[in-house]
Every structure is written in structure tokens, then in C-alpha cells.
C-alpha positions in Angstrom: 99.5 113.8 52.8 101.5 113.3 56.1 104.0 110.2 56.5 102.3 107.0 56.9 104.3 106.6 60.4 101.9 110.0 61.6 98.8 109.0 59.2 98.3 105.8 60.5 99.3 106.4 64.0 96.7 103.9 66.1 93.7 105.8 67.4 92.3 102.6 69.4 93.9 100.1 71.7 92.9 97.3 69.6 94.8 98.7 66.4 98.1 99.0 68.3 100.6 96.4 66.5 102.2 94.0 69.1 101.9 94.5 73.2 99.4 92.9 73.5 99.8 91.8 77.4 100.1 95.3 78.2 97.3 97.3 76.6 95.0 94.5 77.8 96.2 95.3 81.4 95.9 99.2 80.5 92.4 98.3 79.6 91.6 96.4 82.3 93.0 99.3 84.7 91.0 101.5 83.2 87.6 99.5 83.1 88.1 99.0 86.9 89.4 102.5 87.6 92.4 101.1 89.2 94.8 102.6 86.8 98.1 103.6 88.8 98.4 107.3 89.1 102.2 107.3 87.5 103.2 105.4 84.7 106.8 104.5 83.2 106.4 103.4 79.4 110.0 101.8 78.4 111.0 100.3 75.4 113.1 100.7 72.3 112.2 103.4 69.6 108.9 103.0 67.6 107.8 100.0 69.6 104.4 102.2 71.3 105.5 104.3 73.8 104.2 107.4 73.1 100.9 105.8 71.6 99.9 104.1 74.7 100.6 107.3 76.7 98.7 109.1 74.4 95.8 106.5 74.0 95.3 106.2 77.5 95.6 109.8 78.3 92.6 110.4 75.7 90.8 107.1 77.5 91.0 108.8 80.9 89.4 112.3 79.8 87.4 110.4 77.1 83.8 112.1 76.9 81.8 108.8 75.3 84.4 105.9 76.1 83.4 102.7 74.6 83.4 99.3 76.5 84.3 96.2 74.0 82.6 92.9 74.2 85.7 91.5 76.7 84.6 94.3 78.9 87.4 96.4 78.1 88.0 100.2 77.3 88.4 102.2 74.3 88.2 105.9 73.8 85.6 107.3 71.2 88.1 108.9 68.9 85.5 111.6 68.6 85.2 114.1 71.3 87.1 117.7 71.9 89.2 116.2 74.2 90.0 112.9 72.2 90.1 114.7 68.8 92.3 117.6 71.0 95.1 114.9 71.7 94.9 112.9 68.8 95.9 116.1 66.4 98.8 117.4 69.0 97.2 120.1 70.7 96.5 120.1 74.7 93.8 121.8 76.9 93.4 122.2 80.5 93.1 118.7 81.2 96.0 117.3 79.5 99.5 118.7 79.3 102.4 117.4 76.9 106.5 118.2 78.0 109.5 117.0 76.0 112.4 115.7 78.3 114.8 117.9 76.3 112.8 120.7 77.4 113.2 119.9 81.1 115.4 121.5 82.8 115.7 123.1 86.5 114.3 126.6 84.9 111.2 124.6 83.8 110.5 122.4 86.9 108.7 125.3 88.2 106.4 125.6 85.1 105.7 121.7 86.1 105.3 121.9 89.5 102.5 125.2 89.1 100.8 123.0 86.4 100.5 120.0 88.4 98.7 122.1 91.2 95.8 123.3 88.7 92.8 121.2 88.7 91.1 119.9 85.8 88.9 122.6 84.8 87.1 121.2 82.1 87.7 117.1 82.0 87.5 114.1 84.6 91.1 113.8 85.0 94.6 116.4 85.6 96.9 114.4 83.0 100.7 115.1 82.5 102.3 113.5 79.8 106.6 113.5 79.7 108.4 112.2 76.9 111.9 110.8 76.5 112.6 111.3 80.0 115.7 110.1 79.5 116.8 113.5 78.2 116.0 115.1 81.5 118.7 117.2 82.5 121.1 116.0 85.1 120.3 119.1 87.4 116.3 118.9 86.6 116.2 115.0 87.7 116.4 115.4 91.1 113.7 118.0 91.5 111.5 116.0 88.5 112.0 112.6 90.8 110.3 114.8 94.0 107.1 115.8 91.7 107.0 112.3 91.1 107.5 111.5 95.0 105.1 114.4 95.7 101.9 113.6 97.7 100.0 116.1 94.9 100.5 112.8 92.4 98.5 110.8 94.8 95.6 112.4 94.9 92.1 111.7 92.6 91.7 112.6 89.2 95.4 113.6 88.7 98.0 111.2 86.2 101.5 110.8 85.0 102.4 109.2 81.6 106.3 109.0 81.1 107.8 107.6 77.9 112.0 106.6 77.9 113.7 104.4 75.8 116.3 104.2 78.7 114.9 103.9 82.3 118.7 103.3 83.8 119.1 106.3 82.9 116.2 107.9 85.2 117.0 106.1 87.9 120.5 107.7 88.7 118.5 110.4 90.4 121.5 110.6 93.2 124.4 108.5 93.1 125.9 105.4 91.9 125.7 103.8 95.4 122.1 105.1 96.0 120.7 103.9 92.2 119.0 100.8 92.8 117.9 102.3 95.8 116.2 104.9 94.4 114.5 103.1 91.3 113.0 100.6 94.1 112.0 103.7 95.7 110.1 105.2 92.6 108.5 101.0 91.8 106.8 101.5 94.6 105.1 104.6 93.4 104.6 104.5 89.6 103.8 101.1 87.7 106.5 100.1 84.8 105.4 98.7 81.3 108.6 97.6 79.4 107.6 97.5 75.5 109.5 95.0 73.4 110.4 95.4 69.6 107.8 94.6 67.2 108.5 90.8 65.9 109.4 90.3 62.2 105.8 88.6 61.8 103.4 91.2 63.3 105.2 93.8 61.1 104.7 92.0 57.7 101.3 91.1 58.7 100.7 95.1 59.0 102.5 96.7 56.4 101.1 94.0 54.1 97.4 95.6 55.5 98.4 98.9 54.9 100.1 98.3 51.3 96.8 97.0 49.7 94.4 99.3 51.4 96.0 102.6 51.5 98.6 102.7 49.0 97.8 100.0 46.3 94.1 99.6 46.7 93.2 98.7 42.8 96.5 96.0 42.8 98.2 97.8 40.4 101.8 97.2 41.9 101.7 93.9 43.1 105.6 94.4 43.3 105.7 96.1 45.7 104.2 92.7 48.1 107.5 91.4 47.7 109.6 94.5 49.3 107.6 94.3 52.5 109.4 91.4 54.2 112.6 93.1 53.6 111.2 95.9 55.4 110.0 94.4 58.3 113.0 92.7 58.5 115.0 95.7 58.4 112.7 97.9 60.5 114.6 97.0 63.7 110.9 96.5 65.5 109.9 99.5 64.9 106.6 100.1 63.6 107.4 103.7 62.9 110.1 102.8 60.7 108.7 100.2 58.3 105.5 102.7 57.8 107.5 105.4 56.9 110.1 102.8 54.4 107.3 101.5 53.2 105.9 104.7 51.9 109.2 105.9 50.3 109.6 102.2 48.2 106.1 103.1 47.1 106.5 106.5 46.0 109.8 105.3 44.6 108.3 102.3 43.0 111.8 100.8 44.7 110.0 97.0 44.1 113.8 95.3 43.2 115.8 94.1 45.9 119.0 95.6 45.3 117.1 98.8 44.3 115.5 99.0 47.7 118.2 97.9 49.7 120.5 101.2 48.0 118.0 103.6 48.6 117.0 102.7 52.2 120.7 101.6 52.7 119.8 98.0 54.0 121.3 95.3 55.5 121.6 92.2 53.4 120.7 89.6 56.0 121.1 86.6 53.7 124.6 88.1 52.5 125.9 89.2 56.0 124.6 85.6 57.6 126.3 83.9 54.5 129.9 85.4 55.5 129.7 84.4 58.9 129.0 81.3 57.5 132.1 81.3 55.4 133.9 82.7 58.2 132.8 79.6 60.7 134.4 77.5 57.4 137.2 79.0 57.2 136.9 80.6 53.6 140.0 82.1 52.8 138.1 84.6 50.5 136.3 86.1 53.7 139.9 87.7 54.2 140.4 89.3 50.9 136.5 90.8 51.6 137.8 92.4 55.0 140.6 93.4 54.1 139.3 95.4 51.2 135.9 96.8 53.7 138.7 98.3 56.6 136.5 100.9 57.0 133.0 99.7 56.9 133.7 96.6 59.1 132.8 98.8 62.5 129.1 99.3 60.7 129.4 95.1 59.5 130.7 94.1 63.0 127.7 94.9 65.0 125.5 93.1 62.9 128.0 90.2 62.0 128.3 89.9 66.0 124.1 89.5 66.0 124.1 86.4 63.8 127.0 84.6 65.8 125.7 85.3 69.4 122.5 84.0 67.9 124.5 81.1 66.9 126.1 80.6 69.3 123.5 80.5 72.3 121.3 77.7 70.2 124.2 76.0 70.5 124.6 76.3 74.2 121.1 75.7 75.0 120.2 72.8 72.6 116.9 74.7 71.7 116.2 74.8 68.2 115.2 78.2 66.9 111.2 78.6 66.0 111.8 79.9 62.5 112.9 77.1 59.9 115.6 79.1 57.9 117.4 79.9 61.1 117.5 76.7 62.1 118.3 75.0 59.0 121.3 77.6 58.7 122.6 76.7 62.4 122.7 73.1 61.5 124.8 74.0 58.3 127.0 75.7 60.6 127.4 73.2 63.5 129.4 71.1 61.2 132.4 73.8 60.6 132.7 73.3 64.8 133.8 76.6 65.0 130.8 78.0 66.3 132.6 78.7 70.0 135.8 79.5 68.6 134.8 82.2 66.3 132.5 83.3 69.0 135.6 83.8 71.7 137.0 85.8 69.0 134.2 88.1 68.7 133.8 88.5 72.5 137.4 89.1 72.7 137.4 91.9 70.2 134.1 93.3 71.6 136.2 93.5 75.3 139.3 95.0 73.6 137.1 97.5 71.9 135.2 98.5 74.9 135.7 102.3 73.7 135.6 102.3 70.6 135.8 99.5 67.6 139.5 99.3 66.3 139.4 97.5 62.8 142.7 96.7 63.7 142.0 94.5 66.4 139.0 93.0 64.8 141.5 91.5 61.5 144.1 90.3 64.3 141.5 88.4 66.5 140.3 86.8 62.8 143.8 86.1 62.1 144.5 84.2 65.2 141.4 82.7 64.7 142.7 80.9 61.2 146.1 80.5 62.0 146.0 79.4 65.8 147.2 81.1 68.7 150.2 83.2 67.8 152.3 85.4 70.3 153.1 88.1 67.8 149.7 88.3 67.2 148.7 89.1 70.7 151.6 91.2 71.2 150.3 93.1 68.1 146.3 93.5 69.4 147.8 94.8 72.7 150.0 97.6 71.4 147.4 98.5 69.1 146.4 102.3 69.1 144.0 103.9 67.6 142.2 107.3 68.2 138.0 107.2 68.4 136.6 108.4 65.1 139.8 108.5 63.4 140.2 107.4 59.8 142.1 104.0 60.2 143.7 102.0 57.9 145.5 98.3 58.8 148.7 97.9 60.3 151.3 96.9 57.5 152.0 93.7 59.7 148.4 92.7 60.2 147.4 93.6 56.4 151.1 91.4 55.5 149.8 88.1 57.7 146.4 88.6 56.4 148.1 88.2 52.6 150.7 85.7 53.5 147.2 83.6 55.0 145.5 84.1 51.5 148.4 83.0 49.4 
């Protein structure tokens, strides 16, 4: 039995979790047959990419496509050419490249492919994934098969996936970049995929839980896990599948159990220290003082909640989920929300490189104790190597205690 992230990989459009704007408008292209010739999936890890490519590659070359009651298209899931494509393996019609695997050597490869027609299916498809790995001596010859008048003609398609499209679109220079990814908008069309939400994930996992892996309800535990999951999964679909099927398998169905195992994030624990933090807790210092080295992990994710924070306050817009906003109006009354915020940003511009622990416990310093010109005298001679082993200053770690007492 494969991973539940391949098993349960969508073989329809309507079974694809979240997107929904943009496989509608695949649909529609493909039920008018005005589906661009070159198409630029973007989006962050395990959000669809390489589905939709794939789904709409099998659509295209689909021997019995079937037309929904809204008109729309979906492939049959049952034909050579849709069973071919669905299990990893590629005829004449449809060809799959890795960007790793392109490289200046391999263009030509590419370029001969492209000029074969479709021997035994409607369509010529080409699909490239993570194009973003492209070699920097392969992109400018990949961007002229993409420019090439051969992509224009009938019957012949283009599916890119990236999780990065600034990176394709320094084809020449700095100076020419903007220039150049107006130049390819004009020839491909651009989905950008957002991360699953929280919702749509629980909703799915919860699906999958009680009709693939618990069908009889004999581990009614395991219901409770799957927020934490989806919550953890980052908005990736991929993810939670594959994390639910280890807590399963693991019969992980406690909280701190699960959250060892799949090495979590506490969100109620990290948003409770920012809390303290916006309150001034004394005892928040003992905590990062003793965590020096796993605060460049905590930062990141500490930084999340307080920009999160900090922009409802800005806007005045209260956030859609209850326990968020209930939180931000516990913390509006520390007003602090700003000031710990400028601390953050000014930590996140000294650390521009690399994140320097150091730096971090000074900024929080000055943040408790006011502004303090040994203190800044102190963040701007601070040195530290990238990926070193650090450890804090004696004079920061000495302020820090003095504070505490």
C-alpha cells in the first residue's frame, strides 16, 4: 500500500481540494477548446500543481472525456492514455521532464521532441516540472522553445509547474527581468495556486480518516489529531495525507504524542508567549535564554503570529476566525502590539543574512528596558558566522539576568 499523499492523488477536477477558481477556468478552456497553448502552474509545495498539469494533460488526450451537468470537462480516468498518465508512464502523446534534469545538454532532447507529432492521440503535450530548477545556462534556450512559433501551432501544449516563477523570469539580466516575464505573459497564461486553507484540509482528511483508514470507527481517536494536522500541514494537501497516515499507523491519537513524532508546532503554546512577551512576562526571558539555540527555528514562527497581530491592528478588520480574534483583543490591551513588532522588523533587517540569536535577545532587551545606547552599540558589533554554533554574549546573557532579578 503506497502513501496516502500518492494513493489518493485526485483523478478528477472535481476531487481536487481547494482552487476552485482555477480548475473551473481550466474546465471551461477545455470545454470551449480555447485552452492556451503554454501554461505556468505556480504555487507553494503540495497546493496542486502537478495535479492540474497532470489532470488536464490526461483531459486533452482523453479518449471518452466526460462533460458535467455545468457543462464542464472531466477526463474518463479509464482509457490507455488517461490510465498511462495517471500511473507515471508517458507515450507518444504526452512527455514528462524534471527541471533538475534540464540542462543545455538536454535542450536538444526537448527541442527534437517538440517537433514529433502526436502519433497516436489528439494532442503533442509536454509537461515540465519545478522549472525553477532549470539550470542557469539551459533557461535561455528553454525561454526560446517557449518563444518558438512550433508552440503555437494546433494540437501541441506546454504544462510548467514552479513553486518560484521569479526565478524563471531572470532569463537575461536584472535590468531586462520584468521585461522579459511581460514578454513570456503574453505567450503562456499564469495560474498562481494558493495554500490549502486550514478548513478545506480538515474537511478532507476527516473524509479520508473514516473511509479509508478507520471505516468500522474503531479509532475514533484518531478524529481529534486531524485539526492539528491540518493545522500544521502548512497548505499542503500532500503533507497532511501523508501525517495523517503515519498518526494512524502509529496510533499517535495524544497531542503531545503526535506533536513529538511529527515534530510540530504548538500553535496555542508559541501564540501564548508572544502573548506574554506583548505583557511583558519576565519569565519569557528565562525561556529564551535557556532555548539560544532553537530560537532561529521559534523566530520565524513567533514573527507569523505578531505580523498577524499586528496588521489587524493597522487595518481595524477583525480577523474571520473567533479564537484569533478573541486572542488579538487580549492582546491590544498590553499596547505593545507595535512596539514589539518594531523589534521584530528590526531584528529581521539586522539578520538579513542570516538569524543571529544574539541580536534577536538584545532587540527583546531594549524592548523591556527602553532604549539603551549600549544596547545598540552591542546589536551593531555583533558578529556571528552563518551556521555557526552560537551561544549569547556574556553582556547580553548578564542584562538579560540583571532584568529577571
Amino acid at each position: 500500500m503506497s502513501m496516502l499523499g500518492v494513493s489518493e492523488r485526485p483523478i478528477t477536477f472535481s476531487s481536487v481540494i481547494g482552487q476552485k477558481k482555477i480548475v473551473e477556468g481550466i474546465q471551461r478552456g477545455l470545454a470551449t477548446n480555447s485552452l492556451p497553448n503554454v501554461i505556468l502552474f505556480c504555487g507553494p509545495s503540495g497546493c496542486g500543481k502537478s495535479t492540474l498539469a497532470r489532470l488536464t494533460a490526461m483531459t486533452l488526450n482523453c479518449e471518452n472525456p466526460k462533460k458535467t451537468e455545468d457543462g464542464l470537462i472531466e477526463p474518463c480516468g479509464c482509457c490507455k492514455h488517461c490510465k498511462d498518465i495517471m500511473e507515471g508512464r508517458y507515450n507518444l502523446g504526452t512527455s514528462s521532464y524534471n527541471g533538475n534534469d534540464i540542462n543545455a545538454e538536454s535542450i536538444k532532447t526537448i527541442e527534437d521532441d517538440l517537433n514529433y507529432d502526436a502519433t497516436f492521440s489528439n494532442h503533442k503535450i509536454l509537461i515540465f516540472e519545478e522549472i525553477q530548477q532549470v539550470t542557469n545556462t539551459a533557461k535561455m534556450r528553454f525561454k526560446n522553445i517557449l518563444e518558438s512559433p512550433q508552440t503555437e501551432k494546433n494540437g501541441i501544449y506546454i504544462l510548467m509547474t514552479t513553486t518560484d516563477e521569479n526565478q524563471f523570469k531572470s532569463s537575461y539580466n536584472k535590468a531586462n527581468a520584468d521585461r522579459e516575464k511581460n514578454a513570456l505573459r503574453g505567450r503562456m497564461a499564469f495560474y498562481n495556486l494558493s495554500n490549502v486553507t486550514v478548513d478545506d484540509i480538515s474537511n478532507y482528511l476527516f473524509e479520508v480518516y473514516t473511509s479509508k483508514l478507520d471505516p468500522n470507527g474503531d479509532f475514533d481517536g484518531g478524529l481529534e489529531m486531524i485539526p492539528y494536522i491540518a493545522q500544521n500541514a502548512c497548505g499542503s494537501v500532500r503533507t497532511a495525507l501523508n501525517d495523517l497516515q503515519q498518526m494512524f499507523n502509529m496510533r499517535a491519537f495524544d497531542k503531545d504524542e503526535l506533536f513529538k513524532i511529527l515534530n510540530y508546532t504548538d500553535e496555542e503554546k508559541e501564540s501564548e508567549l508572544v502573548t506574554s512577551l506583548l505583557f511583558k512576562d519576565k519569565t519569557v526571558l528565562h525561556y529564551i535564554k535557556e532555548h539560544t539555540k532553537d530560537l532561529e527555528g521559534n523566530y520565524p514562527y513567533w514573527y507569523t503570529i505578531l505580523s498577524s497581530l499586528a496588521l489587524r491592528d493597522m487595518l481595524g478588520e477583525p480577523f474571520e476566525q473567533e479564537y484569533k480574534e478573541k486572542n488579538y483583543q487580549r492582546c491590544k490591551k498590553s499596547n505593545n502590539i507595535q512596539n514589539l513588532f518594531r523589534a521584530f522588523n528590526e531584528t529581521q533587517q539586522l539578520c538579513s543574512s542570516y538569524f543571529n540569536p544574539n541580536v534577536f535577545i538584545s532587540k527583546i532587551y531594549e524592548y523591556y528596558c527602553g532604549n539603551n545606547q549600549n544596547t545598540k552599540r552591542l546589536v551593531e558589533n555583533t558578529s556571528v558566522q552563518p551556521n555557526a554554533e552560537t551561544t549569547p554574549t556574556p553582556t547580553v546573557v548578564k542584562k538579560v539576568k540583571k532584568v529577571v532579578s
